[in-house]
C-alpha positions as CSV (number, residue, x, y, z in Angstrom):
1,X,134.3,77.7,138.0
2,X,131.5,78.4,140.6
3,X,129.1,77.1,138.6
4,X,131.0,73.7,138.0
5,X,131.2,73.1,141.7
6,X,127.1,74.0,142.2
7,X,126.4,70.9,139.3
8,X,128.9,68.7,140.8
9,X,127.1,69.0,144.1
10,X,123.6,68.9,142.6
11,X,124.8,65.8,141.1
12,X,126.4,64.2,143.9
13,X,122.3,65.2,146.0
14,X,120.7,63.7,143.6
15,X,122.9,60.3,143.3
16,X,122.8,60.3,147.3
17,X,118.8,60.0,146.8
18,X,118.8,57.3,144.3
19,X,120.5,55.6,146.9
20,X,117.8,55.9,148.8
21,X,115.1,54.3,146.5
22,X,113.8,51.0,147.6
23,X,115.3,47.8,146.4
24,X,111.5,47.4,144.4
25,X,111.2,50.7,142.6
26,X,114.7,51.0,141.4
27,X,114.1,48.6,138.0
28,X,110.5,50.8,137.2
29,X,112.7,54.2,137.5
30,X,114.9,52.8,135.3
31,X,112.7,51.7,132.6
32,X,111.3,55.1,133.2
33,X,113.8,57.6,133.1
34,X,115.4,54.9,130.0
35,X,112.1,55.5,127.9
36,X,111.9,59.2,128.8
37,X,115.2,59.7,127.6
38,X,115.2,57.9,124.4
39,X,111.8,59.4,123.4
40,X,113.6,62.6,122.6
41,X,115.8,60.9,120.1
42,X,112.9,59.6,118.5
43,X,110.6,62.0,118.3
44,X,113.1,64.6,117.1
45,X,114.0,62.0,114.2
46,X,110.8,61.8,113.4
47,X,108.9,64.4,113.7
48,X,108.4,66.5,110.8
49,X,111.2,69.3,110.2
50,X,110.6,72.7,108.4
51,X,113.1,75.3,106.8
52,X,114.7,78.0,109.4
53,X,117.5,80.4,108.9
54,X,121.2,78.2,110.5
55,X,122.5,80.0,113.4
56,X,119.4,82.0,113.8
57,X,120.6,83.7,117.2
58,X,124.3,84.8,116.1
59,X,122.3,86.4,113.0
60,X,120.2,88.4,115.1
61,X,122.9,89.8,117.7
62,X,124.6,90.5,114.2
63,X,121.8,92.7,112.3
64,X,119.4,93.3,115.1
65,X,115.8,91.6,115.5
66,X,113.7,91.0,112.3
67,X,110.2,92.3,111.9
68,X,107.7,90.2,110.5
69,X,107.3,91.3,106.9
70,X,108.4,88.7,103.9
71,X,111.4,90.5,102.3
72,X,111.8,91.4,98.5
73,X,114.5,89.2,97.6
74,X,115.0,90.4,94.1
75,X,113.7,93.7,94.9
76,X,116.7,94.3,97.7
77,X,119.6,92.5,95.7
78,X,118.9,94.9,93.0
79,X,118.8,97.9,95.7
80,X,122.1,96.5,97.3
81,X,124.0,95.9,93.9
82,X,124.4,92.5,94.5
83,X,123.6,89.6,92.3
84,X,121.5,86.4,93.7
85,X,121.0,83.3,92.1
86,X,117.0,82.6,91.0
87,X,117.2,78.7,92.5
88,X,119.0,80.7,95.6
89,X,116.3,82.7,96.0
90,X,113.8,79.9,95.9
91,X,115.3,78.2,98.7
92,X,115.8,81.1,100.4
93,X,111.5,82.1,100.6
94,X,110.9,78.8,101.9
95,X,111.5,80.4,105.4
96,X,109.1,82.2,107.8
97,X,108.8,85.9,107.0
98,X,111.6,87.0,109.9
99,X,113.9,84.3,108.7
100,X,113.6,85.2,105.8
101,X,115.5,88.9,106.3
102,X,118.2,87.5,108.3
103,X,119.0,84.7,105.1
104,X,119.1,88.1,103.1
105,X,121.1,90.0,105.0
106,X,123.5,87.1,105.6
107,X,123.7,86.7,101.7
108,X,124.2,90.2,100.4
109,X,126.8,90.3,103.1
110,X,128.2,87.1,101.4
111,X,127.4,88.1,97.8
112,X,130.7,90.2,95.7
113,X,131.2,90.5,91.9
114,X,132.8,88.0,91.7
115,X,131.4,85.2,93.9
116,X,127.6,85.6,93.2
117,X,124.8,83.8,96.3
118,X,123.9,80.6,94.4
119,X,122.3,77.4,95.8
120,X,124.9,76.1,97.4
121,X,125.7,79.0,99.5
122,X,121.8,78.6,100.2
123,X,122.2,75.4,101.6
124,X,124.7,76.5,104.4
125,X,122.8,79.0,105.3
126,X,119.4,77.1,105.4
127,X,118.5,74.2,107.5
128,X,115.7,71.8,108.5
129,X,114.7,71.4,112.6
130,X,111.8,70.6,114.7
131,X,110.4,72.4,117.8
132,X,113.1,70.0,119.7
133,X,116.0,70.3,117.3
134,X,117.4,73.8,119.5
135,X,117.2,71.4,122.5
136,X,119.1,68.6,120.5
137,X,122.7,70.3,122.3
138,X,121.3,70.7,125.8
139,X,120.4,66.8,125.9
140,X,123.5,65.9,124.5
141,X,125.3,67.9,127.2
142,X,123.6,66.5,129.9
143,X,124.4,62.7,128.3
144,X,127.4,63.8,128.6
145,X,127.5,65.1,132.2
146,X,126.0,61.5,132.8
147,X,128.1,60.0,131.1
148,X,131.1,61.8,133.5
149,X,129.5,60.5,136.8
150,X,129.6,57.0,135.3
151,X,132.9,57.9,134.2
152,X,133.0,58.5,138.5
153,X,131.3,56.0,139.6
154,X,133.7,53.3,137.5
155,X,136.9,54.5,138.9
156,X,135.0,54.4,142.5
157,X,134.4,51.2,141.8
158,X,138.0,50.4,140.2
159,X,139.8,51.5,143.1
160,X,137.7,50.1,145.9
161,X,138.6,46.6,144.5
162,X,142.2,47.3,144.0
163,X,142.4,48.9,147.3
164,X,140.8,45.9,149.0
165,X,143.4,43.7,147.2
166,X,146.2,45.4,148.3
167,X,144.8,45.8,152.0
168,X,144.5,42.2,152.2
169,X,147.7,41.5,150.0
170,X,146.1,39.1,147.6
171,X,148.2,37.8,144.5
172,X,149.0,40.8,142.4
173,X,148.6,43.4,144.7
174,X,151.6,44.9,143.5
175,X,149.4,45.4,139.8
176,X,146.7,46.8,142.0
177,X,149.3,49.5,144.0
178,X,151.2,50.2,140.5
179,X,147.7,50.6,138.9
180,X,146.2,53.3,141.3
181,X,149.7,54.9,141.5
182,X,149.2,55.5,137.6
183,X,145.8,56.9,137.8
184,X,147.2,59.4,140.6
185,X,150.0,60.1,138.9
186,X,148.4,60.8,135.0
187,X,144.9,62.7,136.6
188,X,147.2,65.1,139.0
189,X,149.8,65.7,135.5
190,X,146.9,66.4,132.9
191,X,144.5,68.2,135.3
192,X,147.7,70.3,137.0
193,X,148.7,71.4,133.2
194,X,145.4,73.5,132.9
195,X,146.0,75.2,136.0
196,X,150.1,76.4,135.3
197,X,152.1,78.1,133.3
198,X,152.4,77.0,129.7
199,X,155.9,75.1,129.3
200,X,156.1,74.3,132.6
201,X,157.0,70.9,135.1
202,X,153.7,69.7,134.6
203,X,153.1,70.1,131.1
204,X,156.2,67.9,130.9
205,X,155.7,65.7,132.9
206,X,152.0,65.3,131.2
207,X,153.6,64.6,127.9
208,X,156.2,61.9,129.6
209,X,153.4,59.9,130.7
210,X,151.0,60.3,127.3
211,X,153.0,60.5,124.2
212,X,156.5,58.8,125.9
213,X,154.9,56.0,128.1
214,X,151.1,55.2,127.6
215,X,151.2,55.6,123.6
216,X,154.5,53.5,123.5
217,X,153.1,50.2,125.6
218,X,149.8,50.9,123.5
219,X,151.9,49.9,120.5
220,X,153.4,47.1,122.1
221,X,150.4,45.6,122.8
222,X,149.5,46.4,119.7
223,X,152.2,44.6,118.2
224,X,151.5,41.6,120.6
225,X,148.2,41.4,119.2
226,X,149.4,41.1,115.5
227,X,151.0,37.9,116.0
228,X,147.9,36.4,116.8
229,X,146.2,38.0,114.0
230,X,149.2,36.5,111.6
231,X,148.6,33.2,113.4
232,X,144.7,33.8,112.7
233,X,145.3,34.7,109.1
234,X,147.5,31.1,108.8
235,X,144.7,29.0,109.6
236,X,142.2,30.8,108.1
237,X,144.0,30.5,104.7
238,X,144.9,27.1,104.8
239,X,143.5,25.4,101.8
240,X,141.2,22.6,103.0
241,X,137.8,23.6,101.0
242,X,137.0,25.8,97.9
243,X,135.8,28.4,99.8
244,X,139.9,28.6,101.8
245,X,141.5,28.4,98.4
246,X,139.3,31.9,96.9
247,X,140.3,33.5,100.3
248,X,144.0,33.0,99.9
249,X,144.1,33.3,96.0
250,X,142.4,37.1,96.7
251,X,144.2,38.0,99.7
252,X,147.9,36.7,97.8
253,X,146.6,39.0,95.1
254,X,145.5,41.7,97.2
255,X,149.1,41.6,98.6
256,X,151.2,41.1,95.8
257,X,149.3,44.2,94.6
258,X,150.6,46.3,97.0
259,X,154.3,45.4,97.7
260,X,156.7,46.4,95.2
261,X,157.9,43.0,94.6
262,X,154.5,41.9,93.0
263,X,153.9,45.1,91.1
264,X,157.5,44.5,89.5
265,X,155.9,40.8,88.3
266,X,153.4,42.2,85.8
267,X,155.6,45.7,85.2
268,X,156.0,44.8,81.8
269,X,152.7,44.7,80.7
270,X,150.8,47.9,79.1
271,X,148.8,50.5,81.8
272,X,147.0,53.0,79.4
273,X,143.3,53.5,79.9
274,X,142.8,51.7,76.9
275,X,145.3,49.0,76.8
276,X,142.9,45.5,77.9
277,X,146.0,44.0,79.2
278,X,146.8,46.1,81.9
279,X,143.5,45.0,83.5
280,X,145.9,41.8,84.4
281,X,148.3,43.9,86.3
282,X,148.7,42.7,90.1
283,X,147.9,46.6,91.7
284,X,145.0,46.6,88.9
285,X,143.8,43.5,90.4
286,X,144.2,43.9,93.6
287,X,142.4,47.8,93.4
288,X,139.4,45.7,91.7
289,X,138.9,43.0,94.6
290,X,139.2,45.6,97.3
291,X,136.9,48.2,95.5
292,X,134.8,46.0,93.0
293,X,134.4,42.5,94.9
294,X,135.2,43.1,98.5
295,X,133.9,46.5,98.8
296,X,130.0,45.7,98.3
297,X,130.4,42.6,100.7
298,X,131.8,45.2,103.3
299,X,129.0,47.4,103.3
300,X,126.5,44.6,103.3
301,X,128.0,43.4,106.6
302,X,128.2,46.7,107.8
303,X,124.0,47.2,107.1
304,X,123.9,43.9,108.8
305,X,125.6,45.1,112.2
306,X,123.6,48.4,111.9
307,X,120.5,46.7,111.7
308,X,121.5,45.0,114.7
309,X,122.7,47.5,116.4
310,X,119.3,49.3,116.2
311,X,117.4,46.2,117.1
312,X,119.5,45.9,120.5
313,X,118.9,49.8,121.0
314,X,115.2,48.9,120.7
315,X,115.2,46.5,123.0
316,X,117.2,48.1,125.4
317,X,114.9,51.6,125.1
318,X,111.6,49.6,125.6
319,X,113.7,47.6,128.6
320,X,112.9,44.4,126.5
321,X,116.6,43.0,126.9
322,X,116.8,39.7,128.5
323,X,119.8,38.5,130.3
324,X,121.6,38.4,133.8
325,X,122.1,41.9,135.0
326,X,118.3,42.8,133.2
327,X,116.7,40.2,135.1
328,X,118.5,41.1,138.3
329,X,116.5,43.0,140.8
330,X,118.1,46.1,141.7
C-alpha cells in the first residue's frame, strides 16, 4: 500500500511540472514522448524474434539455475523412463543451451505412460521474443498507470464543470448535483467493499447500485435505442431500387430462418445430408447468407476499418494528424 502512495505522488510531481512547461514547448514534448512511446511497439513487432524457453524465470526458481551445456534430449528421456516425441525434440533444440535443460526438465516432468511430450506440448512450452519482449508487461503497465491519471484528470475536469453549474444554478443543475452525488455515492461503495468484511453494508450497497440500478437503466437505454434501430431498419428496407429489394429479400429470409414460424413453412421438406431439397429450407437458407454470402462481406469491411485504423495510428504516432485540437497550440 506504501508503495501505491510513493507512485501516486511521483505522479502527481511530475504532472505539477508539465504544468510548468512553456506554452511553446508543450506540442514538441508531445510529439516526443508520442514517438518514443510508440517506437517500442514497433520495434518489438518487428524486430526479429528467436526461440526461448516460456516462463523462463518460474522454471528456474522451480529446478534451480541451468549451466551452459546443450542437454541430451534422447539420451536423458531414456535415463528418466520417459518417452519424447522426435518432432518434440526438434523444437525443443532450437533453444540456447540453458534453455534448453529447463524445456527438459519441464517435459519429463510433464511426460507419463500414458500422455507422451509431443509437439504440441512443445509449443506451450516454447515461445518466440526479442530483447524487448520481457519489457513488453512493464510498458503496458505503465500505459496503464497513464491511462489511470487521464482516468483523473477527466473526472477533474467533469466535476469542475458540473460544480460551476450548480454554483451558478444554470438550467439543469439539478443533473449536475444528482450526477456528482452518483459518482460519490458508487466510488465510496466499490472502493469501501475492498476494505470490509465480506457480506457486509457496503458490499450491498455496491451491488444495489451496479447490478440493481446502473445495469437496469443501461438496458433501458438500450431498449430506447432499438426503436430507432427498428425505425432505421424501416427505411433502409423500403423497396425503392434493386439494391433495397436484395436487402429485404435476405434479411426476410435471414429472419424467417430463425423464428419458428418460418422454419414450420418449409418443415415438410427433406433435411438429410444428401437430400438436394433441403438446401431450400428457410434455417438452410438463412445459415448460407449469414455464413456463405454475408460472412466474406463482413470480414472485408472489417480489413477495411483495420486498415484504417492503422493509418490513423500512423498518423497520430508520427503527429501527422490534422485537425482542431492538433493544430492548437498548447
Amino acid at each position: 500500500m506504501g508503495m501505491i502512495f510513493v507512485g501516486l505522488l511521483i505522479g502527481i510531481v511530475i504532472l505539477f511540472v508539465l504544468t510548468l512547461v512553456p506554452n511553446r514547448l508543450r506540442k514538441p514534448l508531445i510529439v516526443l514522448v508520442t514517438f518514443l512511446s510508440g517506437c517500442f511497439y514497433a520495434v518489438e513487432f518487428f524486430y526479429p524474434t528467436h526461440a526461448v524457453v516460456a516462463n523462463k524465470q518460474d522454471l528456474i526458481k522451480k529446478y534451480g539455475a541451468p549451466t551452459q551445456t546443450a542437454p541430451d534430449f534422447a539420451a536423458e528421456a531414456q535415463k528418466a523412463g520417459k518417452a519424447l516425441d522426435p518432432e518434440a525434440i526438434k523444437k525443443l533444440q532450437e533453444l540456447s543451451p540453458e534453455d534448453a535443460q529447463l524445456a527438459l526438465k519441464a517435459a519429463l516432468e510433464a511426460t507419463t505412460p500414458d500422455k507422451p511430450f509431443g509437439p504440441e506440448a512443445a509449443e506451450k512450452l516454447v515461445t518466440q521474443e526479442n530483447f524487448l519482449t520481457p519489457k513488453f508487461k512493464d510498458v503496458s503497465d505503465w500505459a496503464l498507470v497513464l491511462q489511470a491519471f487521464a482516468i483523473g484528470l477527466g473526472i477533474y475536469s467533469l466535476m469542475s464543470v458540473h460544480l460551476r453549474n450548480i454554483a451558478m444554478k444554470r438550467a439543469g443543475w439539478g443533473n449536475s448535483a444528482t450526477l456528482i452525488a452518483a459518482i460519490f455515492l458508487m466510488a465510496f461503495a466499490h472502493i469501501g467493499k475492498e476494505y470490509s468484511s465480506k457480506g457486509g453494508w457496503l458490499e450491498t450497497l455496491d451491488s444495489l447500485l451496479y447490478n440493481g440500478l446502473m445495469k437496469n437503466l443501461d438496458a433501458t437505454m438500450f431498449s430506447i435505442i432499438a426503436f430507432y434501430i427498428v425505425s432505421a431498419a424501416y427505411r433502409a428496407f423500403r423497396v425503392r431500387s434493386i439494391e433495397a429489394t436484395i436487402l429485404l429479400v435476405a434479411a426476410a429470409l435471414v429472419m424467417l430462418g430463425n423464428v419458428p414460424i418460418g422454419q414450420a413453412l418449409t418443415n415438410w421438406l427433406p433435411n438429410g445430408k444428401t437430400d438436394v431439397l433441403g438446401n431450400l429450407r428457410l434455417e438452410n437458407i438463412g445459415q448460407w447468407i449469414l455464413k456463405k454470402a454475408s460472412n466474406p462481406a463482413t470480414m472485408a469491411i472489417d480489413f477495411g476499418l483495420a486498415v484504417g485504423a492503422l493509418a490513423t495510428s500512423l498518423r497520430l504516432w508520427l503527429s501527422l494528424e490534422r485537425g482542431s485540437y492538433f493544430e492548437e497550440e498548447l
